[in-house]
C-alpha positions in Angstrom: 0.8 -3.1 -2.7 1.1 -5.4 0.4 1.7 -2.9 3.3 0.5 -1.1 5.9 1.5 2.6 8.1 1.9 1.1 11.4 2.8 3.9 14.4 6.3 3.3 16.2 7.5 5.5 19.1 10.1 8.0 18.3 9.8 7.2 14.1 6.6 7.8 13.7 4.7 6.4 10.6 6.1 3.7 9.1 5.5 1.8 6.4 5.8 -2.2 6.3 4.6 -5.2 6.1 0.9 -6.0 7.8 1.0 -7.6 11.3 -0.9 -10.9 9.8 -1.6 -12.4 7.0 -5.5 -12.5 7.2 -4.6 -8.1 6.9 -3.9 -8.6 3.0 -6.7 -7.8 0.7 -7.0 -8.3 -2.7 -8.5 -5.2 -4.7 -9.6 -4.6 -8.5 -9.0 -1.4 -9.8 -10.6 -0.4 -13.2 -8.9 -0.9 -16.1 -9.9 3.1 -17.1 -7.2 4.3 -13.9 -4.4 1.8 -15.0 -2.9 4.5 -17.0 -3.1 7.2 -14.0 -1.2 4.6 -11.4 1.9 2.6 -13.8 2.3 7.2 -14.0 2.3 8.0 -10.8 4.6 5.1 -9.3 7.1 5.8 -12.3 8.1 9.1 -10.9 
């Protein structure tokens, strides 16, 4: 995911891309919850 909830008068939360490019990070997830998260984003 490459993202971020940014707060826009009248919409509220929205969701889209970071303001810069030093905002993405680059995080490893254990292979043990890989099963849990393909699940998840399927539905």
């Amino acid at each position: 995911m490459a993202g971020a909830l940014v707060e826009l008068r009248g919409k509220g939360l929205v969701y889209g891309p970071p303001k810069a490019r030093a905002s993405l990070r680059t995080n490893a997830l254990p292979e043990a919850i890989r099963p849990v998260i393909v699940e998840h984003l399927t539905k």
